[in-house]
N, CA and C atoms of all chains as a GROMACS GRO file, in nm:
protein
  579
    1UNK      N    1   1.130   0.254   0.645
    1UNK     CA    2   1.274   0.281   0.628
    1UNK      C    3   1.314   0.396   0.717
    2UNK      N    4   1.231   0.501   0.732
    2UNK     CA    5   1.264   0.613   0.796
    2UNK      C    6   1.193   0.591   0.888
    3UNK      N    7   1.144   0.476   0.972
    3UNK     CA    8   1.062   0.493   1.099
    3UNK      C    9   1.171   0.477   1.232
    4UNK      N   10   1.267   0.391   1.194
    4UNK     CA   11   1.382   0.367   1.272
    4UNK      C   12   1.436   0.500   1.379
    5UNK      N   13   1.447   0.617   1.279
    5UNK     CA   14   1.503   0.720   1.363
    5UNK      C   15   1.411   0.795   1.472
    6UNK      N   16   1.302   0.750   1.468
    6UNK     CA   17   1.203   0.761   1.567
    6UNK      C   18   1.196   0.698   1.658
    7UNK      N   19   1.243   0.609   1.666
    7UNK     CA   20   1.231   0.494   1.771
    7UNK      C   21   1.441   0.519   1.822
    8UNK      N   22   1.490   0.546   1.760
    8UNK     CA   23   1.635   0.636   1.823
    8UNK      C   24   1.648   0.768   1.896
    9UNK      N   25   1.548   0.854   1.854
    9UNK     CA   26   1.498   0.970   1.924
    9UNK      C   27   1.408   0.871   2.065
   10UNK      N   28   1.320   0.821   2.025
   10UNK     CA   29   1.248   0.834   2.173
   10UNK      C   30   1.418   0.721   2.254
   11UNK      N   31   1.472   0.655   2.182
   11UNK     CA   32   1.542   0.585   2.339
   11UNK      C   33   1.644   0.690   2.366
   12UNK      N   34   1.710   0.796   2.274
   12UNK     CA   35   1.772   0.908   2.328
   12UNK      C   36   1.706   0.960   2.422
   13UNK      N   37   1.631   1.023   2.412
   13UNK     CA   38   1.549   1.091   2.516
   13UNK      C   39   1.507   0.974   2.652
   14UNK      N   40   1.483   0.880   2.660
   14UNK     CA   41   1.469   0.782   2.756
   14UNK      C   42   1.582   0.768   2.831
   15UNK      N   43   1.728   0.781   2.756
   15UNK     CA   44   1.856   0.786   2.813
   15UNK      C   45   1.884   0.864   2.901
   16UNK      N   46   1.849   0.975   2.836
   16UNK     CA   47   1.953   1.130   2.858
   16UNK      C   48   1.794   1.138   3.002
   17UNK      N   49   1.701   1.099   2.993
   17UNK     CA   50   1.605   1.113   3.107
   17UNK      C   51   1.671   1.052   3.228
   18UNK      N   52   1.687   0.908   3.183
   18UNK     CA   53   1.722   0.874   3.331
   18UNK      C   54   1.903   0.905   3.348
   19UNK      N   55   1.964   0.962   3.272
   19UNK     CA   56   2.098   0.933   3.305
   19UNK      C   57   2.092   1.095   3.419
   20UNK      N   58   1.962   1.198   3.353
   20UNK     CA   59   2.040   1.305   3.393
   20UNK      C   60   1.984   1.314   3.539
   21UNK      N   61   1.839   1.199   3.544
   21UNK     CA   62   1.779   1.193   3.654
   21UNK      C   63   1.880   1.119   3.794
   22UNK      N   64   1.997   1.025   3.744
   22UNK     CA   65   2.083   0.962   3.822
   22UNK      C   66   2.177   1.047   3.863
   23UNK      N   67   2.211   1.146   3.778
   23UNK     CA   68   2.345   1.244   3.810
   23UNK      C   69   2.280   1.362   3.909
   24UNK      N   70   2.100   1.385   3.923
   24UNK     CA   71   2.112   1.483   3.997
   24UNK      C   72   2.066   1.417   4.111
   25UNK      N   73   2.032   1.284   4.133
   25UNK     CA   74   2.071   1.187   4.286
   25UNK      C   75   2.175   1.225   4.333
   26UNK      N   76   2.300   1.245   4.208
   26UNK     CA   77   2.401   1.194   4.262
   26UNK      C   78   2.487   1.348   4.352
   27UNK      N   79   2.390   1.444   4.318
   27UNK     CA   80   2.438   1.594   4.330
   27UNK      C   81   2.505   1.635   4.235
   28UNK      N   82   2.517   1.631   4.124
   28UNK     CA   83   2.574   1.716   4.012
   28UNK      C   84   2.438   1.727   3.909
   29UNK      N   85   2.424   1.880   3.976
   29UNK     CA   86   2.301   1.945   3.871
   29UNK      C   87   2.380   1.987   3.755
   30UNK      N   88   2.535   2.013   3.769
   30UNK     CA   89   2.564   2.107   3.616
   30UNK      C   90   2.558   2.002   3.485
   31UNK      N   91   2.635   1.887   3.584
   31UNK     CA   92   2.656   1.759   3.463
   31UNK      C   93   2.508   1.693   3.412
   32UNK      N   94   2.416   1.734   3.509
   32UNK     CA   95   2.326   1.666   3.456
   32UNK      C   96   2.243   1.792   3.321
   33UNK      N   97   2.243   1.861   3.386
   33UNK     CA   98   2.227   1.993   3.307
   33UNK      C   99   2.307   1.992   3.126
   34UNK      N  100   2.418   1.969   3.202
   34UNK     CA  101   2.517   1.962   3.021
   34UNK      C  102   2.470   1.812   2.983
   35UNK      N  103   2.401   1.711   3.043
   35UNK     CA  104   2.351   1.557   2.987
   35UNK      C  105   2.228   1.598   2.907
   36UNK      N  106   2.155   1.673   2.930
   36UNK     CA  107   2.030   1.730   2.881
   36UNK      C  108   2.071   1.798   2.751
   37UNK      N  109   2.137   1.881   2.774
   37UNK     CA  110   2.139   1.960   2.638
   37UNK      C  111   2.210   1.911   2.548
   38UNK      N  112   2.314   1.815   2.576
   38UNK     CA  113   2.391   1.718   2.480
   38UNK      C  114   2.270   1.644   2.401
   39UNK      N  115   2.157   1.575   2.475
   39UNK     CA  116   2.090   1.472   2.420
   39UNK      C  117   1.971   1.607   2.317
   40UNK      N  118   1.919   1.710   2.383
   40UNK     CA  119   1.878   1.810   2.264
   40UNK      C  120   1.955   1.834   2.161
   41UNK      N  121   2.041   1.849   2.153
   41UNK     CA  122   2.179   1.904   2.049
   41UNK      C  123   2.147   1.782   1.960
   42UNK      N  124   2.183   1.697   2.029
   42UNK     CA  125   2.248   1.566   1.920
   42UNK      C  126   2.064   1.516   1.856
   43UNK      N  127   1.995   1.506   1.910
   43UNK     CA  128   1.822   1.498   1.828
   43UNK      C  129   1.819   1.577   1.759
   44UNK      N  130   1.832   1.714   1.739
   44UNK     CA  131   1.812   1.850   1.707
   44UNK      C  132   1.884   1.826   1.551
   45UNK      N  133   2.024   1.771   1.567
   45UNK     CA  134   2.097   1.761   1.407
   45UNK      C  135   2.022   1.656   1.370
   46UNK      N  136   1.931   1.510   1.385
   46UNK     CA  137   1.860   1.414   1.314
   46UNK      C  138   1.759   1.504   1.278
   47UNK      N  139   1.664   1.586   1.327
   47UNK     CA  140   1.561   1.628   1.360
   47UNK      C  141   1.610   1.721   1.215
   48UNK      N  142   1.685   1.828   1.220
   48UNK     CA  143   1.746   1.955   1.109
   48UNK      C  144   1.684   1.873   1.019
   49UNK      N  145   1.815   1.771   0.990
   49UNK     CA  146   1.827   1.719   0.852
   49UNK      C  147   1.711   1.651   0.767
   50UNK      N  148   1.599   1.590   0.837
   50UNK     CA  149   1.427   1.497   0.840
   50UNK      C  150   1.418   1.706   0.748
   51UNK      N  151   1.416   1.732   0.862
   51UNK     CA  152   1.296   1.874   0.808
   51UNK      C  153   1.370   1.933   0.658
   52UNK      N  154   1.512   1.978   0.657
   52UNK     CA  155   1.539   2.014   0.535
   52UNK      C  156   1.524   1.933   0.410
   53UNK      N  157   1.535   1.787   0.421
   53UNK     CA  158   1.467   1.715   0.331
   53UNK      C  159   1.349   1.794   0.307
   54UNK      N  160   1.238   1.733   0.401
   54UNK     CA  161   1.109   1.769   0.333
   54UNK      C  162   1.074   1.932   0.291
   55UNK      N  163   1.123   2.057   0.381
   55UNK     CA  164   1.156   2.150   0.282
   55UNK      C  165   1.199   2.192   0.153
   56UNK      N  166   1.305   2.084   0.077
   56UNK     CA  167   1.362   2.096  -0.038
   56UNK      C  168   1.268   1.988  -0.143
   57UNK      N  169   1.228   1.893  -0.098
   57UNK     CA  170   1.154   1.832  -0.161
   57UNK      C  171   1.003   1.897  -0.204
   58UNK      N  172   0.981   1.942  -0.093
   58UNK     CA  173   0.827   2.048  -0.101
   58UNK      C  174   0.863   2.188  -0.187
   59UNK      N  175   0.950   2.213  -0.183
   59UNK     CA  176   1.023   2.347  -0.296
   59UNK      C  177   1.014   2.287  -0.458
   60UNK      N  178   1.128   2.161  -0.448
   60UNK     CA  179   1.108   2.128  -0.616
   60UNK      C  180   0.942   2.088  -0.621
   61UNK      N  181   0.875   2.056  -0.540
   61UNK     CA  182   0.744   1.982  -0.574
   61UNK      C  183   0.665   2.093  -0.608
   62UNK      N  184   0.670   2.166  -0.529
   62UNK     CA  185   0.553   2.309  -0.584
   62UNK      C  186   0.635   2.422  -0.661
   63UNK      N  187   0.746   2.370  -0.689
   63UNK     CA  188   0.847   2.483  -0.783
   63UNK      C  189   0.828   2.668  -0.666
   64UNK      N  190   0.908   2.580  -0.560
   64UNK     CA  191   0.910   2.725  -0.491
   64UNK      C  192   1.061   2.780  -0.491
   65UNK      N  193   1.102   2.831  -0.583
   65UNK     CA  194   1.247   2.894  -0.543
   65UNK      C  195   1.297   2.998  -0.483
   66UNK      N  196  -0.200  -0.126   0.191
   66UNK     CA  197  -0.243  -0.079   0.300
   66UNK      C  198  -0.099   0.029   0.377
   67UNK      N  199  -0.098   0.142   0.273
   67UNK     CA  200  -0.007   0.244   0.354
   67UNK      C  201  -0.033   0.292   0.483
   68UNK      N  202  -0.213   0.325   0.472
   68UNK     CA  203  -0.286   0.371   0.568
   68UNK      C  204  -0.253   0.334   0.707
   69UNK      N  205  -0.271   0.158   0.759
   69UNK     CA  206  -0.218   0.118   0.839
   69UNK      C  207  -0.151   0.144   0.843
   70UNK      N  208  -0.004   0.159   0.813
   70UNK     CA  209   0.177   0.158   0.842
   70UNK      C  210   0.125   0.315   0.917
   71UNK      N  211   0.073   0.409   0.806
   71UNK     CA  212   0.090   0.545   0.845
   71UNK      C  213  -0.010   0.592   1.023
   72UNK      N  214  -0.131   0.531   1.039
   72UNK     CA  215  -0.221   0.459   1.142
   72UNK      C  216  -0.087   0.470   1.250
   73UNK      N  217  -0.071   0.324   1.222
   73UNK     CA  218   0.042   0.249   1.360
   73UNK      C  219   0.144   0.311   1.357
   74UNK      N  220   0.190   0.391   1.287
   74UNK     CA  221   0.332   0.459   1.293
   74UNK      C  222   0.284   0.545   1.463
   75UNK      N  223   0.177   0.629   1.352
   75UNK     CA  224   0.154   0.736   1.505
   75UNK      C  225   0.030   0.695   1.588
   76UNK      N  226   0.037   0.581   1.587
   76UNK     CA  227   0.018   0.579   1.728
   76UNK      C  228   0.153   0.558   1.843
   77UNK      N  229   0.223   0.432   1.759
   77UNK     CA  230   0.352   0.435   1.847
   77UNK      C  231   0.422   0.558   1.832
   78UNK      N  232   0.400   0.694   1.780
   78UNK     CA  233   0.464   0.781   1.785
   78UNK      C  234   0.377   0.867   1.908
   79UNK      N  235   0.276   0.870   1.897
   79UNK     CA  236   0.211   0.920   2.030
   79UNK      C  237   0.233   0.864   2.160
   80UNK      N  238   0.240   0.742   2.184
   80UNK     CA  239   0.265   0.686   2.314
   80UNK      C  240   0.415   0.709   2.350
   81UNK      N  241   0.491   0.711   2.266
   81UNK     CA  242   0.634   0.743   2.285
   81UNK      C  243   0.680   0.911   2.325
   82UNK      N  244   0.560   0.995   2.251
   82UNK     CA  245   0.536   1.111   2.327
   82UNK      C  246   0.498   1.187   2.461
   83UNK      N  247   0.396   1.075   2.476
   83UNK     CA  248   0.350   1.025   2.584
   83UNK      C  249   0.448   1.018   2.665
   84UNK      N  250   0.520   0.928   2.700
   84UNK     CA  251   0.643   0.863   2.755
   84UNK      C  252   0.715   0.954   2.802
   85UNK      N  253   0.753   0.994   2.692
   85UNK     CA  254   0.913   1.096   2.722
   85UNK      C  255   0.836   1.227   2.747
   86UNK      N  256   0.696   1.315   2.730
   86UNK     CA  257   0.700   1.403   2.770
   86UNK      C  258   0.740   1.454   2.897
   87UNK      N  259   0.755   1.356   3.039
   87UNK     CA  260   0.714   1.468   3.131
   87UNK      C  261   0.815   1.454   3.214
   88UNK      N  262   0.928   1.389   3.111
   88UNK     CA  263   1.069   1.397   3.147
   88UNK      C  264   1.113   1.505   3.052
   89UNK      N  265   1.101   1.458   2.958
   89UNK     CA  266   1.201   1.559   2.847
   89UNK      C  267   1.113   1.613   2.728
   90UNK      N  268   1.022   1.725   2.811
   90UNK     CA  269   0.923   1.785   2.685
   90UNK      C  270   0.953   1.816   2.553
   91UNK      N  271   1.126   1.866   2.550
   91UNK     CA  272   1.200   1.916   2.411
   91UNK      C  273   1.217   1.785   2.363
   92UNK      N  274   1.240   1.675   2.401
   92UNK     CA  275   1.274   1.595   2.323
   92UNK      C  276   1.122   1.525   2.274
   93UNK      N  277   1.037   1.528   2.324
   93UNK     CA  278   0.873   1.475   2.303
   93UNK      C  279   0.826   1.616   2.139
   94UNK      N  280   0.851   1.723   2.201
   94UNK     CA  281   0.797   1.743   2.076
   94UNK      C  282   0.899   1.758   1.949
   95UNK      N  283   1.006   1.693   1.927
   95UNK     CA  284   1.099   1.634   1.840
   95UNK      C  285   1.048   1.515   1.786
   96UNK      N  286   1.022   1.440   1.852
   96UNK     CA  287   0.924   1.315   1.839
   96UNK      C  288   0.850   1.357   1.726
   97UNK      N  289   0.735   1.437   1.745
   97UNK     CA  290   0.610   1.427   1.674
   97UNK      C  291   0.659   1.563   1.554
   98UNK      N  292   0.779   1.610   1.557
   98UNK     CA  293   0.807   1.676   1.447
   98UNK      C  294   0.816   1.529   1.333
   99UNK      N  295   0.950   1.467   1.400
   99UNK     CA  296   1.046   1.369   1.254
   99UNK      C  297   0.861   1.289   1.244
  100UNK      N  298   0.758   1.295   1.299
  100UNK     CA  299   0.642   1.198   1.244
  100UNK      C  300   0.592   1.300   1.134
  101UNK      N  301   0.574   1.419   1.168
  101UNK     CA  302   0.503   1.500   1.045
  101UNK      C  303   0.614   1.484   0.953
  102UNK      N  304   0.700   1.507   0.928
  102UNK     CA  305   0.802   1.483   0.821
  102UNK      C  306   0.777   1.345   0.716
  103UNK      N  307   0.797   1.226   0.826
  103UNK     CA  308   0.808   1.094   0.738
  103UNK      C  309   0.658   1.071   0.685
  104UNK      N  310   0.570   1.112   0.775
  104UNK     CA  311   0.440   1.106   0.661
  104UNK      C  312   0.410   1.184   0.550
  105UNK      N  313   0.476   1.320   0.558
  105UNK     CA  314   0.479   1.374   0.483
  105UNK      C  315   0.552   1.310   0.335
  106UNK      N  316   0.682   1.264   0.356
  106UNK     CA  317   0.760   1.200   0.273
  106UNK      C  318   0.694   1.118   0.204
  107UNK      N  319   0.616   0.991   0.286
  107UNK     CA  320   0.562   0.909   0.249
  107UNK      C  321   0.445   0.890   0.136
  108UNK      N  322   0.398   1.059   0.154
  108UNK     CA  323   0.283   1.047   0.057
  108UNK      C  324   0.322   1.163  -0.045
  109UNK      N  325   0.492   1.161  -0.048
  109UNK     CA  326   0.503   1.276  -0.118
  109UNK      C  327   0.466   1.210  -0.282
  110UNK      N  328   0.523   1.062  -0.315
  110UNK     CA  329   0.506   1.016  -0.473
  110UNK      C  330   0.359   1.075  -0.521
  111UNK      N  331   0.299   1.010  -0.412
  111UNK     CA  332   0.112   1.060  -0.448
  111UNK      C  333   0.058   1.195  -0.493
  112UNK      N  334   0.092   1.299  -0.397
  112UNK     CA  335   0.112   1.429  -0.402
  112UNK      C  336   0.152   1.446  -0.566
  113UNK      N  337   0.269   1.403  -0.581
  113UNK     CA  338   0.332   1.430  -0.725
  113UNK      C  339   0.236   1.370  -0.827
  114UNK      N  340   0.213   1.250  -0.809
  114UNK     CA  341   0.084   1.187  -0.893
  114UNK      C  342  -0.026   1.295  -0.950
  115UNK      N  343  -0.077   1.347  -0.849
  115UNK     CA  344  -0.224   1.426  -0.819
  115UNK      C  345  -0.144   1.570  -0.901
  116UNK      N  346  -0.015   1.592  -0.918
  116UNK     CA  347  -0.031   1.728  -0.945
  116UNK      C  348   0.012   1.722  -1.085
  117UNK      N  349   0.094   1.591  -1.128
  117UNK     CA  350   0.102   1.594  -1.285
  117UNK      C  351  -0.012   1.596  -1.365
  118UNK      N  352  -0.164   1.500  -1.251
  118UNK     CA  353  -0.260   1.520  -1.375
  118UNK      C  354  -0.359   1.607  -1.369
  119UNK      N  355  -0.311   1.711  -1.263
  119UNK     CA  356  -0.352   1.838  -1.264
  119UNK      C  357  -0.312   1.954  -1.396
  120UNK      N  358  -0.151   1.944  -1.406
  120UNK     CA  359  -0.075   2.000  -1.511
  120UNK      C  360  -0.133   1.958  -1.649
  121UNK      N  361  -0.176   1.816  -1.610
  121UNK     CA  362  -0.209   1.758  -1.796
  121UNK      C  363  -0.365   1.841  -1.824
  122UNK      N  364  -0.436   1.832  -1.697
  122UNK     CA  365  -0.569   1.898  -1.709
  122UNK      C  366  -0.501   2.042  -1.766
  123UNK      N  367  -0.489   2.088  -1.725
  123UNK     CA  368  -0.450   2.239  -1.710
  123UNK      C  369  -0.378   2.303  -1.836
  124UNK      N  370  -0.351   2.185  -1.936
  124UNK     CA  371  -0.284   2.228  -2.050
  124UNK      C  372  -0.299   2.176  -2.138
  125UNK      N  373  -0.428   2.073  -2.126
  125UNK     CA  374  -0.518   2.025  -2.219
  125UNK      C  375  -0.615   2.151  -2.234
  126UNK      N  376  -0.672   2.204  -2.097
  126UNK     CA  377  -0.776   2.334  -2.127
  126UNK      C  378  -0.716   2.444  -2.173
  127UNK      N  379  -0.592   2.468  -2.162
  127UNK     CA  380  -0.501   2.603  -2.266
  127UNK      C  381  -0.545   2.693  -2.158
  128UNK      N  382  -0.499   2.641  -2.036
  128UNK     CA  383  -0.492   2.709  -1.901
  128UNK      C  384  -0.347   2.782  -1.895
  129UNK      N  385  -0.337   2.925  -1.941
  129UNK     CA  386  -0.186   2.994  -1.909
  129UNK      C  387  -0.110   2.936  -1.777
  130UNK      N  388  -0.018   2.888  -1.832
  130UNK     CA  389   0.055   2.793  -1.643
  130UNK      C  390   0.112   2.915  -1.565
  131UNK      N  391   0.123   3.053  -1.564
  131UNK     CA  392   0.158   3.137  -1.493
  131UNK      C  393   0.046   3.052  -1.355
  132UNK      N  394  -0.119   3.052  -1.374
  132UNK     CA  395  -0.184   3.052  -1.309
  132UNK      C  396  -0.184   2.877  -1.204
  133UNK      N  397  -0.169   2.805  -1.315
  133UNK     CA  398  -0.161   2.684  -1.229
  133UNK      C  399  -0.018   2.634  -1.181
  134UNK      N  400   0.108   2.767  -1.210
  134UNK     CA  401   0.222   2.740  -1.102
  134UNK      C  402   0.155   2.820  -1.012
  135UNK      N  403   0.135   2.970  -1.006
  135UNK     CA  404   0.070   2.974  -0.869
  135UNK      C  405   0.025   2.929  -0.794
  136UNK      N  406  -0.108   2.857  -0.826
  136UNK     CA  407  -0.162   2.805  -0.749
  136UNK      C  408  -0.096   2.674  -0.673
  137UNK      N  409   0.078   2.582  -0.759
  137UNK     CA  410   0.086   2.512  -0.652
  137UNK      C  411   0.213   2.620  -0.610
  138UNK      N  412   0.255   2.708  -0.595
  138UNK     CA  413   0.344   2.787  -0.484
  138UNK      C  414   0.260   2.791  -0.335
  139UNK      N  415   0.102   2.822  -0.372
  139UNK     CA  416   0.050   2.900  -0.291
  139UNK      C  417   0.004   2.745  -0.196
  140UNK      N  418  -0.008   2.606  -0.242
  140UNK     CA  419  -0.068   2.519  -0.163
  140UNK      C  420   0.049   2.473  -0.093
  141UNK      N  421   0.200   2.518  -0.170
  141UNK     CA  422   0.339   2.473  -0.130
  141UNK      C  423   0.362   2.590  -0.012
  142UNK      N  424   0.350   2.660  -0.047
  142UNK     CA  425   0.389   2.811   0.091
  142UNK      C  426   0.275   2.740   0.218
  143UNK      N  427   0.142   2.717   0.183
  143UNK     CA  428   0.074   2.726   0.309
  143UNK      C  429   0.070   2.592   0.376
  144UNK      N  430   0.144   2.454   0.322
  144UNK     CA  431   0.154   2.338   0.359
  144UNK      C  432   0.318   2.329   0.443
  145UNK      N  433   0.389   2.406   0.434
  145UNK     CA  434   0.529   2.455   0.484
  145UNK      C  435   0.464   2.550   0.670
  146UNK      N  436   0.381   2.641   0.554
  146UNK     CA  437   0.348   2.702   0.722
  146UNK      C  438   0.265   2.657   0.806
  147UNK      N  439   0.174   2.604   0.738
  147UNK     CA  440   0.047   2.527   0.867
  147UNK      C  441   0.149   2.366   0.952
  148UNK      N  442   0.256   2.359   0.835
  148UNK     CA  443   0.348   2.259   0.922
  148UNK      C  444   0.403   2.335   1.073
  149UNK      N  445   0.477   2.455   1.006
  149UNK     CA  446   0.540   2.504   1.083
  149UNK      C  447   0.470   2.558   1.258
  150UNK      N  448   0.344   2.638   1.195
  150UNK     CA  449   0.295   2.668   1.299
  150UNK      C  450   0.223   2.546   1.432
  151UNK      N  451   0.175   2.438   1.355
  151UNK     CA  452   0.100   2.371   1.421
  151UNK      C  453   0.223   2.277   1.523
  152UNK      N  454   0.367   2.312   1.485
  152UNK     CA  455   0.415   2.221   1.560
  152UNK      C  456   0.484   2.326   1.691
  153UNK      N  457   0.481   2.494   1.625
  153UNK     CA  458   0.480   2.553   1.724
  153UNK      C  459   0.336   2.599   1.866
  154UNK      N  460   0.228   2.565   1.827
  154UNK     CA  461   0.102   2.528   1.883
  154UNK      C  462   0.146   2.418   1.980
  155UNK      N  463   0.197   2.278   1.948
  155UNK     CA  464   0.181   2.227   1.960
  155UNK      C  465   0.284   2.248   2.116
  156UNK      N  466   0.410   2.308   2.083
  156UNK     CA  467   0.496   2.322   2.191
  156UNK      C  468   0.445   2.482   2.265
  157UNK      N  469   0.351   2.481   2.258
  157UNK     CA  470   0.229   2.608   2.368
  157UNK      C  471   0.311   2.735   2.359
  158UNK      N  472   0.363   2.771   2.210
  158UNK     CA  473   0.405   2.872   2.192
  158UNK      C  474   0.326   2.928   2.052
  159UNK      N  475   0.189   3.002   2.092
  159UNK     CA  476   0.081   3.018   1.966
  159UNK      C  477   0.117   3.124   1.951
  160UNK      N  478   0.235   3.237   2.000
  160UNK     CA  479   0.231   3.369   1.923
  160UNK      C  480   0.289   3.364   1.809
  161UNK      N  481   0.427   3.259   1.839
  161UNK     CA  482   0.503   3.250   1.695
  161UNK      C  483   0.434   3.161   1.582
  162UNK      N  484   0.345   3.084   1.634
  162UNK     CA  485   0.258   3.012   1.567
  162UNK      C  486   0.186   3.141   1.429
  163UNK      N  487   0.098   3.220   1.519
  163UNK     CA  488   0.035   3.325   1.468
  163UNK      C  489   0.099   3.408   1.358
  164UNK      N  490   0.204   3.453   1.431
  164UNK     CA  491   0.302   3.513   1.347
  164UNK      C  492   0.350   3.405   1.216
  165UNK      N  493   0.351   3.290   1.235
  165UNK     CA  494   0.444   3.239   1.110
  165UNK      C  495   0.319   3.242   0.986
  166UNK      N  496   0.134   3.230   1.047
  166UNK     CA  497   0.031   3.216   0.919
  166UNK      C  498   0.041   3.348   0.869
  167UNK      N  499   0.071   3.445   1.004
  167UNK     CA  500   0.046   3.582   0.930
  167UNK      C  501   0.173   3.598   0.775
  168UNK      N  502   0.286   3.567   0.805
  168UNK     CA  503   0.393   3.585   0.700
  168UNK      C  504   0.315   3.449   0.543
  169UNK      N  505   0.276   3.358   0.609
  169UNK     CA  506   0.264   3.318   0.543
  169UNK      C  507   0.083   3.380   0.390
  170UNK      N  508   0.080   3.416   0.492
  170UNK     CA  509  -0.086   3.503   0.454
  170UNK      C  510  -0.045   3.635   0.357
  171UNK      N  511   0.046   3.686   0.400
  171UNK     CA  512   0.125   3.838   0.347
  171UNK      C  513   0.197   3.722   0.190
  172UNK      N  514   0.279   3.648   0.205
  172UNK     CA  515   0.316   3.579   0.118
  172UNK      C  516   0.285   3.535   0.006
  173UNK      N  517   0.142   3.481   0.047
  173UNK     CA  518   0.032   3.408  -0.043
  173UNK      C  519  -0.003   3.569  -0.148
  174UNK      N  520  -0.036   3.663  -0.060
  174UNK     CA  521  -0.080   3.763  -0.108
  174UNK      C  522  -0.012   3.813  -0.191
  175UNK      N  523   0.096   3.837  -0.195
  175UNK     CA  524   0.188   3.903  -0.287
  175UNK      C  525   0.212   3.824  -0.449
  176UNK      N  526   0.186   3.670  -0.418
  176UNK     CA  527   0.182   3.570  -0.526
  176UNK      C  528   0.065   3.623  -0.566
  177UNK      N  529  -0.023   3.632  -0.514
  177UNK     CA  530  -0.158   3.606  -0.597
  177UNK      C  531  -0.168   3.719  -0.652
  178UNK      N  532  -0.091   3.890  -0.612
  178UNK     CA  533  -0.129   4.003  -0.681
  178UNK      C  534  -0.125   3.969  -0.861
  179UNK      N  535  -0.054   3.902  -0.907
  179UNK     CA  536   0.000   3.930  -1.066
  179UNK      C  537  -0.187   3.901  -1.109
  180UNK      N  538  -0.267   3.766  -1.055
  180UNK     CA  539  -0.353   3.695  -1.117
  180UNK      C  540  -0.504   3.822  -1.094
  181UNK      N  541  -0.438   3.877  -0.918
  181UNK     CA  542  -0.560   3.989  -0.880
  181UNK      C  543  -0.576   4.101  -1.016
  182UNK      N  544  -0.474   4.175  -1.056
  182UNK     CA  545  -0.425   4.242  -1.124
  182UNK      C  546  -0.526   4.193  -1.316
  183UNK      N  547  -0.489   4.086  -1.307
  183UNK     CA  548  -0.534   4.048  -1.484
  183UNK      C  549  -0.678   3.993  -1.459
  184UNK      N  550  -0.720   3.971  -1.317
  184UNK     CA  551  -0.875   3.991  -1.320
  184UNK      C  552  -0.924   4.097  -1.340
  185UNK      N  553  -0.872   4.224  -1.240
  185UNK     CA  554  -0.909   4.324  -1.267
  185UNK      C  555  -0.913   4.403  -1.432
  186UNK      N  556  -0.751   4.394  -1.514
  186UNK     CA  557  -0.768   4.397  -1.603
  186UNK      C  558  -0.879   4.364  -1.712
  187UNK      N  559  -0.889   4.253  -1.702
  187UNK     CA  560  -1.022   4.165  -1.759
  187UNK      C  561  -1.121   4.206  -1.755
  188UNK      N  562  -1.184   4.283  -1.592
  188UNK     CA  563  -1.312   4.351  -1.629
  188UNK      C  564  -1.299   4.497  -1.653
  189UNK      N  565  -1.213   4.558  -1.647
  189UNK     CA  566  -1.177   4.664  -1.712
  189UNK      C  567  -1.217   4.665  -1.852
  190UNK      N  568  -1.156   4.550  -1.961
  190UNK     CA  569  -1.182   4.547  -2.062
  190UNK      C  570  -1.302   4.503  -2.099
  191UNK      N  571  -1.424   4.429  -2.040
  191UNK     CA  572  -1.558   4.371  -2.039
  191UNK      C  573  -1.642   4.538  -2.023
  192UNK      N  574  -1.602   4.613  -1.934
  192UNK     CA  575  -1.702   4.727  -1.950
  192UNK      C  576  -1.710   4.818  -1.980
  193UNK      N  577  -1.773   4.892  -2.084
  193UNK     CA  578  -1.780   4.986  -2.196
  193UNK      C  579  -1.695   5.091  -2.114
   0.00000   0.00000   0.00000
């Protein structure tokens, strides 16, 4: 059920690889530059939310408050 | 057969690491974070299994539970940090790695003073 967003992370990252690899063919290092950190940003909020789950779940589980 | 699912998960999570590392290293070790997570998830019911009939042990023997909540804070604190650090290891940054067992080591310690404390007590009272 939750394997899906793994396989959305790696084709993000496959994207944002070749899109930013086409834009600096194309001579725009900044845009490719802001293509990169868009595709970190936007993994980064799937990525948060996976980990605070299992943080809060591992808290009620070992009663860590 | 979870084993398999959990098996084949990472392997296709490794080759996909593989893949995207040596384009987009930040996004490769994102990868193999959301994998420690969902396995984690995955075997969290079990985990819970193993610790209720730990609790039933533990209060069938008229074990004070001060001692057997400690003890799961302390497997809960160091399963949080050996997460944490090993995925900073993993992205070849071992100082903060270091630093996160050390907090976590200082941590553990401070839990465990109440139990250090009523050992000591204990043989205090054992010798004349």
């Amino acid at each position: 059920m939750d394997v899906d967003i793994l396989f959305k992370i790696a084709g993000i990252g496959i994207v944002v690889s070749i899109l930013s690899k086409v834009l600096d063919e194309a001579g725009r290092k900044e845009q490719a530059q802001m293509t990169t950190l868009v595709g970190v940003v936007v993994v980064l909020m799937m990525v948060i939310q996976l980990v605070a789950e299992l943080f809060s779940k591992v808290k009620t589980m070992f009663q860590l408050y | 057969m979870e084993i398999a699912q959990i098996v084949g998960m990472g392997l296709v999570a490794t080759i996909l690491v593989v893949l995207i590392e040596q384009e987009k290293p930040e996004i490769a070790l994102q990868i193999s974070i959301v994998v420690g997570v969902i396995i984690f998830l995955m075997m969290l019911d079990k985990i819970f299994a193993v610790i209720n009939v730990l609790k039933d042990l533990s209060q069938r023997a008229n074990i004070n539970s001060l001692y057997m909540s400690t003890i799961l804070k302390i497997i809960g604190i160091s399963y949080i940090a050996e997460f944490g650090s090993q995925i900073c290891k993993d992205a070849g940054s071992s100082s903060t790695a270091t630093k996160i067992e050390f907090a976590a080591k200082i941590t553990i310690m401070v839990l465990s003073l109440p139990i250090l404390l009523a050992v000591l007590d204990l043989i205090l009272g054992i010798l004349p």
